[in-house]
N, C-alpha and C positions, 0 to 999 in steps of 0.2 A: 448193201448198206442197211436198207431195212430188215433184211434177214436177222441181222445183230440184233435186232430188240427181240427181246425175250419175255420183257413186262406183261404179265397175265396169262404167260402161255403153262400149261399143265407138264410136268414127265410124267408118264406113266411106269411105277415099280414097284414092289413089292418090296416097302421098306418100312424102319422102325417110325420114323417120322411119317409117314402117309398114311399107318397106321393107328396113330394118335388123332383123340376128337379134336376137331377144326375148333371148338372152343378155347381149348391149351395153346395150339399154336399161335392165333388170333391174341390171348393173353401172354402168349412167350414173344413175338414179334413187338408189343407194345412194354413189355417190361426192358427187353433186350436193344430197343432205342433209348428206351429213358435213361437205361445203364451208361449208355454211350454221352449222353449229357450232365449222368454223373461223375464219371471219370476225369481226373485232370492233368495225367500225368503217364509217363512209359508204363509204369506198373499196373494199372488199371488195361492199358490198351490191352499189352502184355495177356488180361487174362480176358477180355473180350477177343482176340484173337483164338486163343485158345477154344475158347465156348463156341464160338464160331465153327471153327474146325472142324471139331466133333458134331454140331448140327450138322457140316455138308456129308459129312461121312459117315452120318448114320444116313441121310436122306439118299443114299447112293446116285443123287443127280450130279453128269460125268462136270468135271472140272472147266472141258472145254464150253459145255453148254452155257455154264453160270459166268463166264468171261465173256465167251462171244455177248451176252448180256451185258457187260459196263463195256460194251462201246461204244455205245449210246450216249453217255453222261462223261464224256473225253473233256468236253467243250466245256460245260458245268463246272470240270475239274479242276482243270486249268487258271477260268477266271477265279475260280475261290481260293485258288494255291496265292495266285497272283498278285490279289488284292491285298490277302493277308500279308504276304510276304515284303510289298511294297508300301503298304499305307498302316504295317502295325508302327507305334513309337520307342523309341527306345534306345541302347547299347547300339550306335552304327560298326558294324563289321566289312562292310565294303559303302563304297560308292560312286556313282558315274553320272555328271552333270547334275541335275533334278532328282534323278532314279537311287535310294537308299535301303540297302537291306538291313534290318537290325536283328539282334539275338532273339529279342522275342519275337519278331517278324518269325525269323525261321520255324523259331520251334511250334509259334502259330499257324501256320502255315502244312508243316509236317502234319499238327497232329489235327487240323481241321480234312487235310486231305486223306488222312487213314478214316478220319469218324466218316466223311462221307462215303469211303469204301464200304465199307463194315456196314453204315446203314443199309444203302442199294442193296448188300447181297442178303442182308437175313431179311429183310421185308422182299427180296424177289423167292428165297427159299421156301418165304409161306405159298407164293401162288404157285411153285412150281409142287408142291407136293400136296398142295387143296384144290378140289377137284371145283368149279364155280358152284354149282348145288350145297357143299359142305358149308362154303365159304358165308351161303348165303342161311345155311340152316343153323353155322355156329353163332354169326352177327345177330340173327335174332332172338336167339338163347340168352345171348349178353347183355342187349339193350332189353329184353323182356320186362324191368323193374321200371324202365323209363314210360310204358305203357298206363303206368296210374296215373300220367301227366298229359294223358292225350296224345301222347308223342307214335306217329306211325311206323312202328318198328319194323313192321311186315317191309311195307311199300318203303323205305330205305335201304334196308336189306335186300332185296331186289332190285334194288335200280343200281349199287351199288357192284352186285354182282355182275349184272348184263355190262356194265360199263367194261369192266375186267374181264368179260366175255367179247366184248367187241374189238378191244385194242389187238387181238394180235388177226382179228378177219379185218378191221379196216387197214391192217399195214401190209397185208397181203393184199387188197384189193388195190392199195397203192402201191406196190410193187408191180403191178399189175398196169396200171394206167400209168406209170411211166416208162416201163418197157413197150409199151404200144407207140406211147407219144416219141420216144426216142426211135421204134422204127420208121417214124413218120418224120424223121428229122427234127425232132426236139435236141436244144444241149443243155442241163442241166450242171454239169462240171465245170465248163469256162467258164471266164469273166470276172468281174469284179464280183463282190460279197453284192452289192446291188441290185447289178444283173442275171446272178443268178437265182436273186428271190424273187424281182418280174420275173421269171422262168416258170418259175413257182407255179404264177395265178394260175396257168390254164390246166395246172394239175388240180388245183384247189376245188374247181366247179364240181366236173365229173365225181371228184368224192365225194363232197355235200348230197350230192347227186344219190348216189349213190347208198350212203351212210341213213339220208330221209327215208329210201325207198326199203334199206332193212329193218327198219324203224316201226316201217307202216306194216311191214308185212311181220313183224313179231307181234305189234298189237295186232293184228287179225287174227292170226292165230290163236292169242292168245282169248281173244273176244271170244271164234270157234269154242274153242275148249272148255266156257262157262265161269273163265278166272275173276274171280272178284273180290280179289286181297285174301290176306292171309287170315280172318276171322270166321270160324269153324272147321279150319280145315285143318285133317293128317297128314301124318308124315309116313313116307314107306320105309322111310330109315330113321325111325328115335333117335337122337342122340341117346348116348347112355355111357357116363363114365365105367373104362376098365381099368384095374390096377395098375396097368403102364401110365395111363394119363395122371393120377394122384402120384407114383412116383416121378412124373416128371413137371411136377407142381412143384414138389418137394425140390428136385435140380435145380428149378427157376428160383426159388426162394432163396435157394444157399446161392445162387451165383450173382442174385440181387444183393446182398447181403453182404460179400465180398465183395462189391462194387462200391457199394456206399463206406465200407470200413476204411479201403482204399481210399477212396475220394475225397472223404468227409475227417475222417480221425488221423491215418497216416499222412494223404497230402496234406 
């Protein structure tokens, strides 16, 4: 079960997307949500699927990876199909007791469970092909202008990173403590919804446990090492935009652009 989360974990490939500065993708992930908020209709989805597409398959990360990844947000999925479905108002097309689905139910319902599709995979696309170092070197490239306001761009970018660093060592280390607890006669599977989250607690400890103790040992290290934020320090990799990343400025801007024409003037 844990194996399915995929959130912050890297593929390693040699592709066109991995190849692109972590600043582009970083502004393609956050253009390419907001799209998703501008669209209101089949034709818009229609062409964020598309765009979609073509990121997974230039990023050549295999199809089963990026799935076994939304197995995770099953339950997410469900309640937001479910709510919409039952609690929008409108044209009734069935009904059973209390329980009423309406026309706009549905179609609210369809096209909030595609956006949250769509969201999940191109914001997991970014970590799967930003390596955390990138991630953290693009973030503070971007926030860099917020710096005349005092704003610690360094140390957010870093902690930011390490976070995204962590998630897929602390789901292995929990993968980890429940297969021990389970040889020792844990059941985490039966019972009631309840029951099985008392089951929970005594996985809960050992992580904490756990999770403080790599906490402490990456600040010593890092203490070791002389680190003291990011003010006068180099970089052994510059960014430095290359003509792929400005043409795929130029892509972002045309498929923003027909998002909004869609959105705004045809719907």
């Amino acid at each position: 079960m844990l194996k399915d989360i995929t959130l912050g974990q890297y593929y390693q490939t040699d592709s066109v997307l991995h190849r692109l500065d972590p600043r582009v993708k970083l502004a393609g992930t956050f253009l390419y949500i907001l799209s998703l908020f501008i669209v209101a209709d089949a034709r818009g989805y229609v062409v964020a699927f598309v765009f979609l597409a073509l990121c997974v398959g230039l990023s050549q990360v295999p199809l089963r990876f990026i799935f076994r990844g939304m197995r995770s947000i099953y339950f997410l999925l469900a309640l937001t199909i479910t709510f919409n479905l039952f609690l929008t108002p409108g044209e009734e097309i069935w009904r059973f007791h209390f329980l009423a689905i309406t026309r706009e139910g549905a179609r609210t319902a369809s096209l909030m469970g595609i956006r949250l599709i769509f969201l999940i995979t191109g914001s997991s696309l970014m970590t799967f092909t930003t390596t955390p170092n990138q991630l953290t070197d693009g973030l503070e490239r971007l926030l860099r202008p917020l710096r005349l306001f005092h704003v610690p761009v360094h140390e957010i970018a870093m902690m930011m990173s390490i976070a995204l660093r962590f998630i897929p060592i602390l789901m292995e280390e929990t993968d980890k403590i429940m297969k021990a607890q389970i040889a020792r006669g844990a059941d985490f599977e039966s019972g009631s919804i309840m029951q099985r989250a008392r089951a929970l607690v005594p996985l809960l400890v050992p992580l904490f446990i756990s999770a403080f103790r790599r906490a402490n040992d990456l600040a010593l290290a890092m203490e070791a090492r002389c680190y003291h934020g990011g003010e006068g320090r180099t970089k052994m990799k510059p960014l430095k935009y290359a003509g792929r990343d400005l043409g795929a400025y130029g892509i972002l801007a045309g498929y923003l652009l027909c998002c909004i024409v869609l959105g705004r003037w045809i719907g």
